[in-house]
N, C-alpha and C positions, 0 to 999 in steps of 0.2 A: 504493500500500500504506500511508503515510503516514495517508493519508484513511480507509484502512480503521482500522487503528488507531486514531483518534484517535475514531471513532463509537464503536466496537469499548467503548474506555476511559469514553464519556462514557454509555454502556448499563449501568456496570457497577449491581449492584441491582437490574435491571428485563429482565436477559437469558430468565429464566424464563417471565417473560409475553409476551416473543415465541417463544422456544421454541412455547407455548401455541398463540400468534396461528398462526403457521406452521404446528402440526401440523394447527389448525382450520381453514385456506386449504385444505389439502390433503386433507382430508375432507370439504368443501366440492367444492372442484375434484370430487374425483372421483365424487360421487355427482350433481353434475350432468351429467358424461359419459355415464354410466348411463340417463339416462333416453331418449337420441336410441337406443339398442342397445331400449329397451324397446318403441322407436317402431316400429324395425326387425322385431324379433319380430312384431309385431300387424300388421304391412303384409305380411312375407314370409308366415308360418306362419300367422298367424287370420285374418285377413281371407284371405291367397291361401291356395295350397294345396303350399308350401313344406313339408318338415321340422322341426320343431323345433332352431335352432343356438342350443344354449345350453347353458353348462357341465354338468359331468356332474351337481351339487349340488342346480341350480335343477332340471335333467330331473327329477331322484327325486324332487323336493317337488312339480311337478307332476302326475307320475305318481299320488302318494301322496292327491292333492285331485281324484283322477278321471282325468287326462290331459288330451289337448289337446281334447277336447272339451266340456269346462267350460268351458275359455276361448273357444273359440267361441261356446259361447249364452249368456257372460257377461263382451262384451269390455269392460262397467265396471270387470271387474278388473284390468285396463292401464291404466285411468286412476287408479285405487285409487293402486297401484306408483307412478304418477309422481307425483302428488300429495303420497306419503309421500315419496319421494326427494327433490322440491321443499322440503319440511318440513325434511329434514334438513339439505339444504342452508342454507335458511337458517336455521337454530338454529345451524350450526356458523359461517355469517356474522356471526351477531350475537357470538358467541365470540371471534368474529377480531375484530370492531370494537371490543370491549367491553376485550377483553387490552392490544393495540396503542395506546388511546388513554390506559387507566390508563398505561403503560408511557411513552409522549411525552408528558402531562400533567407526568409524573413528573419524566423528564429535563427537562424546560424549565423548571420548577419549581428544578432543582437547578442548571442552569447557568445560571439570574437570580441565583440567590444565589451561586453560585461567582463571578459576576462583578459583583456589588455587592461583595463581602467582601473579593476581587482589589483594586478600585477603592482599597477604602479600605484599603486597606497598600500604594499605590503611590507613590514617593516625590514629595514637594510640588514638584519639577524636571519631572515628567512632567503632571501638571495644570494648570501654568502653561503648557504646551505644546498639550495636546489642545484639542480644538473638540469645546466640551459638546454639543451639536447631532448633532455625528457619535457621538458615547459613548452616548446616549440611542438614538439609529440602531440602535446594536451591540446594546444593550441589550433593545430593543423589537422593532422591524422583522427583525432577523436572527433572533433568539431563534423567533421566533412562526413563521419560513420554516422550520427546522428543527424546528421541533414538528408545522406539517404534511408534512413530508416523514416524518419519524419515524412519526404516526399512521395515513398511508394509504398512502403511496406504497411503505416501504420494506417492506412485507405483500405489496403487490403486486408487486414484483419476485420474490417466491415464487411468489404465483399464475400469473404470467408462467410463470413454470418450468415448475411443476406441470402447466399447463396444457399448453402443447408437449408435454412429454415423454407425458402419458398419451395425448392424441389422439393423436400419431404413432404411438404403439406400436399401438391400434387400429387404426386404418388402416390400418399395413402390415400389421397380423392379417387385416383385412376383404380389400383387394386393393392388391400393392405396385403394378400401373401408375397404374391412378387415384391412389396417395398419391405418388405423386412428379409425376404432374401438379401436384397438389394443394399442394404446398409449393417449386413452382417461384420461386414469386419471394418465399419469404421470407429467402432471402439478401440480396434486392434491399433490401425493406425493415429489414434489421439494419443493411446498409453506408448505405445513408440515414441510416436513425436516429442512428447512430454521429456520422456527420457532423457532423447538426443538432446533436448532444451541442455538439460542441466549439463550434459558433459561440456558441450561444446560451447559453455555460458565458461566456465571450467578454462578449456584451452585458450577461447580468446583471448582469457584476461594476461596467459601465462607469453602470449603469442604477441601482445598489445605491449607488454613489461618488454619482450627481448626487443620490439622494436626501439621502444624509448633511449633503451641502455644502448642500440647499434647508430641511433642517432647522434648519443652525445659524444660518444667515440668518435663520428663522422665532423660534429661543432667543434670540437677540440682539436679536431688533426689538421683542419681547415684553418683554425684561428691560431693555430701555433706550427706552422706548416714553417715558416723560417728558423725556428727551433730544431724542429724537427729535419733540416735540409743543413742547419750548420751541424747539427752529432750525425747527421750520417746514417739518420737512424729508418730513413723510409721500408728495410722489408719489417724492421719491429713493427712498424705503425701497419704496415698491410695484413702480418700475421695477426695481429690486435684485431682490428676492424674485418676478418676471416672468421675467427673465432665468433666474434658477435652474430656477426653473419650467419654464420652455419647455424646456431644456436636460433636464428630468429627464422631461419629456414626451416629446420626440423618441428620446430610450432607449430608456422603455421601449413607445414603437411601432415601433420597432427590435426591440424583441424578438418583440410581434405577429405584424410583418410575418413573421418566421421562425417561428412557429406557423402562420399560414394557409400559408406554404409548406407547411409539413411535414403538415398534415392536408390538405391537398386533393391532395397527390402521392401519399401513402398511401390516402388514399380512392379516389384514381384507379386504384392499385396492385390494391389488396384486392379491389374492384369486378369489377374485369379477372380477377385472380386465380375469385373464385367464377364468372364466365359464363362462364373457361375449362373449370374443374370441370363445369359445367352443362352444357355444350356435348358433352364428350369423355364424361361417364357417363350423359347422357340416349343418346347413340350408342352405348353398350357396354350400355345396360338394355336399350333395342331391339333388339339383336344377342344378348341373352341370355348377353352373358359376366357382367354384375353385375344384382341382384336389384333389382328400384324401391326396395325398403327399403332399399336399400345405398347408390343414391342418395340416398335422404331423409340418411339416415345423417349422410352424407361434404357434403351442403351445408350440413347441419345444422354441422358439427364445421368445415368448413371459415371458418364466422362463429367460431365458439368458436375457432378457430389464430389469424384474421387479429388478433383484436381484441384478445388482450394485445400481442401483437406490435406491432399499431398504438400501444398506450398506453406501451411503453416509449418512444416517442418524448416522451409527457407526462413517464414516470417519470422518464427522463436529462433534462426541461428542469427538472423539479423537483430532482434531484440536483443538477446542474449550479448552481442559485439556493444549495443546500443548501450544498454544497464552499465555494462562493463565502461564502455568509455564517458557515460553519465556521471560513473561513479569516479573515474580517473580527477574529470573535471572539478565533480564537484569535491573532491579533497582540497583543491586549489580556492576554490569559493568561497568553503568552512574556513579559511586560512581569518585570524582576527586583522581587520586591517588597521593600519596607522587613521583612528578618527580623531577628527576636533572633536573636548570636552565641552563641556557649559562652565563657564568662570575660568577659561585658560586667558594668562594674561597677552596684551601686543603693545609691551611699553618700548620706550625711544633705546635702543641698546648701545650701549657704551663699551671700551672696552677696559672698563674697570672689574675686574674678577676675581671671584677667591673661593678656593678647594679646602674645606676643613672635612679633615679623618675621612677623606674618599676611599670606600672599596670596592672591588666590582670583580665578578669571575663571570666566565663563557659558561662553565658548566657548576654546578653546583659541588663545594667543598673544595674547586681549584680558584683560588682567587690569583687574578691578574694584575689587579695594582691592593696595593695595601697600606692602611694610613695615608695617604697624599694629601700632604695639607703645603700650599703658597696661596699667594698676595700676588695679585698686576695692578697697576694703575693702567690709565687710560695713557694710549701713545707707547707706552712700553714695548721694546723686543725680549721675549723670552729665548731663552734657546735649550735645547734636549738633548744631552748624547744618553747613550745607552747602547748597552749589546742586543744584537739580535734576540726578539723575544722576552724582553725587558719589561714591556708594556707601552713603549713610547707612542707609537701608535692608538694603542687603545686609550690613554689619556684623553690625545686630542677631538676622538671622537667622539668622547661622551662631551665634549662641548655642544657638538651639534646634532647631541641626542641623537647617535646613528645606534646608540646602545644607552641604558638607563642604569644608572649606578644600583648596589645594593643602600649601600651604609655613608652615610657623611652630609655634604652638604656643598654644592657649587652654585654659586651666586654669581650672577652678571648685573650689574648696577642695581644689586642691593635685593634683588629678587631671585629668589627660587629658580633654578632650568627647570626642573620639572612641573612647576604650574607655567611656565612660557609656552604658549603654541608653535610647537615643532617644524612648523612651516615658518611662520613669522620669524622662529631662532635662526635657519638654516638662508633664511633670504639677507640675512645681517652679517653669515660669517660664511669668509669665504673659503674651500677647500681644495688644496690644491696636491692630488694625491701623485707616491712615488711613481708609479706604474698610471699616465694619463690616458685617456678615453679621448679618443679623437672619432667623430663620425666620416662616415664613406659622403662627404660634403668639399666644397670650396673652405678656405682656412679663412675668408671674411664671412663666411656662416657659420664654421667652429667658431669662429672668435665670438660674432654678435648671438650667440644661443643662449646665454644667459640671461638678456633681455629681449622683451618684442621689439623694443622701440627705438634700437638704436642707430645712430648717424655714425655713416660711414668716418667722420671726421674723431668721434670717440672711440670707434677700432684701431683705426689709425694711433692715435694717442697710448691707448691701451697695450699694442704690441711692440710701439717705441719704449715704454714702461717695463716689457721684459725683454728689451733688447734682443726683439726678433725683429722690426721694420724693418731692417735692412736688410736685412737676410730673405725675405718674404720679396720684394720690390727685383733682387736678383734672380730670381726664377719665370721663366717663359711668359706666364698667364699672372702673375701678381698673385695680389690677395685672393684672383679667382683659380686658382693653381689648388686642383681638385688632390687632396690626401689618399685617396685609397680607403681600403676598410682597414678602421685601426688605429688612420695616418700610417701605414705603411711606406710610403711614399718619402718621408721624415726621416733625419736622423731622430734616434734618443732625445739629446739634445732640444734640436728642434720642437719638437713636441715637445716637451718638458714646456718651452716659454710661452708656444702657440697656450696649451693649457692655462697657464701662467695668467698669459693675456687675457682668456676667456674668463679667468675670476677676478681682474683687477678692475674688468668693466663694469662690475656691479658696485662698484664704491663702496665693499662692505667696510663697518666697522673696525669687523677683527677679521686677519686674515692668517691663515695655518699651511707652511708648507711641510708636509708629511715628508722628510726625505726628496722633495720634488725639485731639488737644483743640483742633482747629484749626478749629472749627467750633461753638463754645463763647465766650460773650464772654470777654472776659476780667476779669471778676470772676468767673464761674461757674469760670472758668479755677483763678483764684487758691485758689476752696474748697474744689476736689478737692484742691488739691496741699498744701494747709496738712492740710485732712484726713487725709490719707494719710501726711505728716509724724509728724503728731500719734498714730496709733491704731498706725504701722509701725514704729517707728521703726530695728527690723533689717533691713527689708525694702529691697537692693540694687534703686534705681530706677533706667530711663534711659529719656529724655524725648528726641524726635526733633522739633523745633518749629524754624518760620522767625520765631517771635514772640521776641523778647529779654527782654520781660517772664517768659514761662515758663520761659526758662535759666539767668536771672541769679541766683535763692538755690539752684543747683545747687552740691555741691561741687564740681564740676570741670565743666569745658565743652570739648570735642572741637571743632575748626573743621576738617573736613574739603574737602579741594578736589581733584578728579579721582585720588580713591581713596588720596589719603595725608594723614594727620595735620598740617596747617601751622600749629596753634596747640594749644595745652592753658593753661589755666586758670583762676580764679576770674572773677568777671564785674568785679571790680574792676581783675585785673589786665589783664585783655583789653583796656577799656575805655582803658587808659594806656598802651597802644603801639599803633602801626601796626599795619593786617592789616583782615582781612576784618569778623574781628567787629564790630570801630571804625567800619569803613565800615556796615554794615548798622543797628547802635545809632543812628551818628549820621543817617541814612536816617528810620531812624522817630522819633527823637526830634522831627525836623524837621516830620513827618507830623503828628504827635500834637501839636505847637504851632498848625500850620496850624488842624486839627479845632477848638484850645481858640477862636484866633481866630476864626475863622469861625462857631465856635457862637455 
């Protein structure tokens, strides 16, 4: 009932036009039934020499165009009749296809965008976690199994109906022994079908799973395919994505194998079924208890019983795919999304800030940072060294609520982060991560994507700022000098400032580069940050670098080591005690002598 509902809810808008579709199956259905009763009349009554059995409506209108003997020296008129029934038949088909497919065009339409929209309000904890590969999967593949099940099949489970219930009721009109001959084994074939339901509800899902995982295999080898070309490593990547492969082959011929089951046991079934019909009313036509017309009739109708009957076994493998990737999706839907509260604040943000007893862990009982307690004023550069793994990272993004602290308290101009609205916080500070996200766009579209409304002449400004203009202006096509997917197209480097550029255009408050100038020499290093000095001067910065050159005119420097604070201060004072920082300074100073020698 779940499943029912939850089709039931994603119909809502487009219930009207299967209303439609069904009322037209069913106008359909039954004027094709009609035409084998018309066959019967013309075999018992005009050709033989039968009675006229036919409702008392049709008798008067015959009557009224002569009798029955018009229709004898004009039996084109029975084929007239069936002709037109065929007509209406399919004018009401093309209604039912026409209704049905607007109607799952529609919904599929609506649940790509219900789950793009999903996506992007789902919190930065849960993308760090999914397998884009598999998302795309839910997205694509699932979406499109439920728009043809929607389109055809779930029409035809009326016509199924429709179908049964009008034959039978003829039938037992025509003669109840012959119809109970006649539907002897279609119990056999519903407890079949039924069966088939569940196994092959069963494989899909296991068939639906190996695609996902051969997917993300395929998103990964593509997005890291230059990785994968400097190790050298292409037949790993091809025996990898083989493996998936073979794996998502054997499913779904697993699932095959349970269709040639089920259409050749039913074929077998049905087959059986009609040469019993055959058998028993060719001997009852002979004996003269039923009319040759009764037989045409009754084997006629007995194909029109077997054959929805047989196709529900198609219908419940396609339901069965449907539930299955219903249910894929809706695990993505259940996902809680990032909403606005009632009483979240959107005050003026400053970047005056302060972390008292912060603790925070990914998974419960491993805590990532521990005690973090400073002080920024506003206009302040912070700076972070730390070893890999330290937490330095994770600090700066509970700034911008990409994750929610357990334990403490962090305050931006005197307020709570976690009563600030997570949107309102994140449009004030700006992020500039180690590993940048460039789109398969022009670098004056990377650049201006962070606002709608921006003037070429603020790009401009913005990518002089991370001392990339000039760099940009030397390439073929300028600013319109199209990246690639990735910014492939880019050095490192490059990117790193294009990025750079793209968050200095927002004029946030505070702005955080995660490790994101490590990739930059360092004089190009030195003229962002003088720049940024110079034009910001309120603007609360903090700088994530293993370079000491880059932390040292910080006013304060954080030395973080396995999630707690073990040094704070200027780079002069660092530099004159014991500790990590001294160890690291004297590290490269040693480096950077070796280089001068050596050069």
């Amino acid at each position: 009932m779940g499943n029912l509902r939850l089709f039931w809810s994603y119909m809502r808008g487009n219930r009207l036009l299967y209303i439609g579709a069904l009322i037209s199956i069913a106008l359909a259905t039954f004027f094709s039934i009609l035409s084998p009763l018309v066959l019967r009349v013309t075999i018992d009554s005009i050709i033989g020499d039968k009675p006229l059995d036919v409702p008392q409506v049709i008798g008067a209108a015959i009557e009224g165009f002569g009798g029955k003997g018009v229709l004898v020296q004009n039996l084109w008129i029975a084929g007239i009749v069936i002709v037109l029934l065929t007509l209406l038949r399919g004018l009401f088909l093309y209604f039912k296809g026409k209704w049905s497919a607007m109607a799952a065009e529609s919904i599929a339409k609506n649940m790509r965008e219900r789950l793009y929209d999903h996506l992007q309000h789902l919190p930065y904890e849960y993308h760090t976690k999914a397998e884009t590969g598999d998302l795309i999967q839910r997205c694509t593949s699932d979406v499109d199994t439920i728009r043809r099940f929607l389109a055809v099949q779930l029409v035809e489970v009326g016509r199924a109906i429709f179908m049964m219930v009008f034959v039978a009721i003829i039938m037992f009109l025509l003669d109840v022994k012959l119809t109970l001959v006649a539907i002897g084994v279609v119990p056999i074939i519903l407890a079949f079908s039924y069966f088939f339901y569940r196994e092959v509800k069963k494989s899909f899902k296991a068939a639906d799973e190996a695609e996902g995982r051969m997917s993300t295999v395929l998103q990964e080898n593509l997005t890291g395919v230059r990785v994968v070309r400097a190790f050298a490593r292409e037949n790993y990547e091809i025996d990898k994505f083989d493996k998936e492969s073979l794996d998502y082959k054997d499913k779904c011929y697993h699932v095959l194998r349970l269709l040639a089951w089920f259409w050749s046991v039913s074929d077998f079934l049905s087959m059986f079924q009609i040469g019993i019909v055959l058998i028993f009313g060719s001997y009852w036509a002979f004996e003269g208890v039923i009319t040759l017309g009764t037989l045409v009739v009754f084997i006629t109708y007995e194909g029109m019983l077997l054959w929805p009957i047989r196709q529900l076994g198609r219908i419940l493998t396609d339901m069965g795919k449907t539930l299955v990737a219903l249910g894929r999706i809706q695990e993505i839907l259940d996902e809680a999304r990032e909403e606005e509260k009632d009483g979240e604040l959107k005050p003026e943000i400053k970047g005056d800030i302060n972390f008292q007893s912060v603790y925070f862990e990914y998974e419960k009982g491993k805590p990532v940072l521990k005690d973090i307690s400073f002080e920024v004023k506003e206009g302040e550069t912070i700076a972070i060294l730390g070893a890999t793994g330290s937490g330095k990272s994770s600090l700066v993004h509970l700034l911008a609520r990409l994750y929610d602290y357990q334990e403490g308290s962090i305050k931006i101009g005197g307020h709570e982060i976690k009563d600030i609205n997570k949107k309102w916080l994140r449009k004030n500070i700006g992020l500039v991560l180690q590993e940048p996200f460039l789109f398969a766009k022009s670098i004056k579209e990377n650049i201006g994507l962070a606002r709608g409304d921006v003037r070429d002449t603020e790009i401009f400004e913005a990518a002089n700022n991370a001392a990339v203009h000039d760099v940009i202006l030397g390439f073929e096509e300028g600013y319109d000098t199209l990246v690639g997917e990735r910014g492939v197209s880019l050095s490192g480097g490059q990117k790193q400032r294009v990025a750079i550029a793209r968050t200095l255009i927002r004029e946030c408050p505070i702005l955080i580069f995660d490790d994101s100038l490590s990739a930059v020499d360092t004089e190009t290093d030195a003229a962002i940050r003088q720049e940024l000095k110079k034009k910001r001067e309120d603007t609360t910065t903090f700088i994530i670098s293993h370079r000491i050159n880059t932390l040292a005119e910080a006013d304060k420097i954080l030395v973080i080591d396995e999630g707690r604070i073990v040094e704070v201060g200027t780079h002069q004072e660092l530099i004159n005690r014991e500790g990590m920082y001294k160890r690291v300074w004297d590290i490269q100073n040693c480096l950077e002598k070796e280089m001068v020698v050596n050069g």
